[in-house]
C-alpha positions as a Markdown table, in Angstrom:
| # | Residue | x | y | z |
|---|---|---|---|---|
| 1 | Unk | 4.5 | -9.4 | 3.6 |
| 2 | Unk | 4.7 | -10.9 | 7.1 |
| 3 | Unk | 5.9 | -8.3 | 8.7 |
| 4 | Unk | 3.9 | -5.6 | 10.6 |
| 5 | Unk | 3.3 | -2.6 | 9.0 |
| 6 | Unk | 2.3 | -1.3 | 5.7 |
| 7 | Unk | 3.5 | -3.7 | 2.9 |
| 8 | Unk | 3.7 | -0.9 | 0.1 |
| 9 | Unk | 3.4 | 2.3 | -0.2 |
| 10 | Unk | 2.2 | 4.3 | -3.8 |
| 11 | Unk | 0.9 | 7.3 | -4.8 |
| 12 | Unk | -1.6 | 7.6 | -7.6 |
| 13 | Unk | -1.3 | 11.3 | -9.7 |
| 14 | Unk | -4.7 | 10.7 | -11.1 |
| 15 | Unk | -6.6 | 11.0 | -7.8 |
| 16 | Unk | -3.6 | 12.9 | -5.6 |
| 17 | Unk | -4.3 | 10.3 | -3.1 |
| 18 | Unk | -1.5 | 8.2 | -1.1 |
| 19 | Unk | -2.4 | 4.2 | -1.4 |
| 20 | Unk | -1.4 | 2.0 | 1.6 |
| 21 | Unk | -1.4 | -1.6 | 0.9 |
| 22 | Unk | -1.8 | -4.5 | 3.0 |
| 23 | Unk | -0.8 | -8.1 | 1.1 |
| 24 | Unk | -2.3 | -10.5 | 2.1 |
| 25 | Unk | -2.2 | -14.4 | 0.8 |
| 26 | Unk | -4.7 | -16.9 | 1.0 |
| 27 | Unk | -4.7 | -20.4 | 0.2 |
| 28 | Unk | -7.5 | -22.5 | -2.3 |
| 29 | Unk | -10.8 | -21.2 | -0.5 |
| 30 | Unk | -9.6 | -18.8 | 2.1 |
| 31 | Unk | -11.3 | -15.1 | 2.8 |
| 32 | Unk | -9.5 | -12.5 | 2.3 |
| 33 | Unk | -10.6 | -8.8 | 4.7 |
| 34 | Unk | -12.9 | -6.9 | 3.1 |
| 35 | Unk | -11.2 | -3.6 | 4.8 |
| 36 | Unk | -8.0 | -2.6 | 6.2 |
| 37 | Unk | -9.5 | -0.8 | 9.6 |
| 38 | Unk | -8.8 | 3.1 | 10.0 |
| 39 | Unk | -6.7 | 2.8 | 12.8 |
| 40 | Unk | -4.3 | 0.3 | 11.1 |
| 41 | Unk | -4.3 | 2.9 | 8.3 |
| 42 | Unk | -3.9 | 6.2 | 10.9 |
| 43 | Unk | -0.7 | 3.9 | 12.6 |
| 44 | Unk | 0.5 | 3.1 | 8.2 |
| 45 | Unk | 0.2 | 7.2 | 7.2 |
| 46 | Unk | 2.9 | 7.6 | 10.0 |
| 47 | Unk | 5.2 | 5.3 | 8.7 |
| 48 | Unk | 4.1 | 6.8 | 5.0 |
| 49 | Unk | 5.1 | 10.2 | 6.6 |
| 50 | Unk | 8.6 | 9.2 | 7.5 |
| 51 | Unk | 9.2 | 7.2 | 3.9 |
| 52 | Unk | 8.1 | 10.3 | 2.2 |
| 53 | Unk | 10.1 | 12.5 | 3.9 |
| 54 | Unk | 13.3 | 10.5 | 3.0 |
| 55 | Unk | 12.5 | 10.9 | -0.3 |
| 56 | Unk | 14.3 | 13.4 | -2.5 |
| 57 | Unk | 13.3 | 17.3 | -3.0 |
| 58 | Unk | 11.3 | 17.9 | -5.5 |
| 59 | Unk | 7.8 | 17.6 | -6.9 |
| 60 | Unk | 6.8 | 14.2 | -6.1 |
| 61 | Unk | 8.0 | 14.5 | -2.8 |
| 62 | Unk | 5.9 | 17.7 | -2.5 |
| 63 | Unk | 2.4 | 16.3 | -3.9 |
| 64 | Unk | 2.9 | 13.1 | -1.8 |
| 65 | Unk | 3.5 | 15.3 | 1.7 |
| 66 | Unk | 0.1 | 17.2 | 0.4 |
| 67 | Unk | -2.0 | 14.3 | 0.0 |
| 68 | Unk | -0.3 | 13.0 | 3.3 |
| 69 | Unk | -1.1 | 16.6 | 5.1 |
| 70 | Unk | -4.5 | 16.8 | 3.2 |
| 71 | Unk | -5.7 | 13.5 | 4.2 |
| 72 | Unk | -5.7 | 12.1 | 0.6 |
| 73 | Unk | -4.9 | 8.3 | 1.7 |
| 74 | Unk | -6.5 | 5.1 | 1.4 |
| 75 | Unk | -6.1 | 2.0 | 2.4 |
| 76 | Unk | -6.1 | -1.3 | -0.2 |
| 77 | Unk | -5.8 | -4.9 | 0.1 |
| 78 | Unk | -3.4 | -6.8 | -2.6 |
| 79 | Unk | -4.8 | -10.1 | -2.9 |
| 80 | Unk | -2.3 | -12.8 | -3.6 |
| 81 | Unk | -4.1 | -16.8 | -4.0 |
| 82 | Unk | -2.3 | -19.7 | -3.4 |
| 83 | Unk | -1.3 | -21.5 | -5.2 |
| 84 | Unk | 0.5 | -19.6 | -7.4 |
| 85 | Unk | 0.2 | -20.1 | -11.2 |
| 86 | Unk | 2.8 | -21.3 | -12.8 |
| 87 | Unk | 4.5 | -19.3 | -16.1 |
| 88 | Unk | 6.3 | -20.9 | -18.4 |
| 89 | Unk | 9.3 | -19.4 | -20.0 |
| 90 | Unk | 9.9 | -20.2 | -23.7 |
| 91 | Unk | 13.5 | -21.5 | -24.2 |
C-alpha cells in the first residue's frame, strides 16, 4: 500500500467497468483525497493492461480487455483509519 502504483485492481460485472484502487491510511483526524487525478489513473490502466493480459483465456479475461479498450475504468479510494479496531476471537 506504500508502494507506487495502483494498490488493487477489480473488475465489477454489474457495470462492465475496471476499478483501480488507491489505499490509503490515515491516522485519528487525518483527510483522506477526495479524487485519485486522471493522470494517475491513465499511468494505473497501463499497468491494469499488462495484469489483464497475464491473465488466463477466457471470458473474464475478454470482458476485462473490453472495459480496458472501451474506456470502462474508474478510479476509487479505499479508506483505511487508524487505528485499527480491534476483533476479538472467541476461544
Amino acid at each position: 500500500m506504500s508502494a507506487p502504483g495502483v494498490d488493487f485492481i477489480t473488475y465489477d460485472p454489474r457495470t462492465g467497468e475496471v476499478v483501480l484502487w488507491d489505499a490509503k491510511y490515515r491516522g485519528p483526524g487525518g483527510q483522506f483525497p477526495n479524487e485519485i487525478p486522471q493522470s494517475r489513473i491513465d499511468a494505473w490502466t497501463l499497468e491494469a493492461r499488462a495484469a489483464a493480459e497475464a491473465m488466463p483465456d477466457g471470458v473474464l479475461k475478454d470482458q476485462v480487455l473490453d472495459a480496458l479498450n472501451n474506456g470502462r475504468v474508474r478510479g476509487e479510494i479505499f479508506r483505511i483509519s487508524l487505528p485499527l479496531p480491534c476483533l476479538k476471537i472467541p476461544a
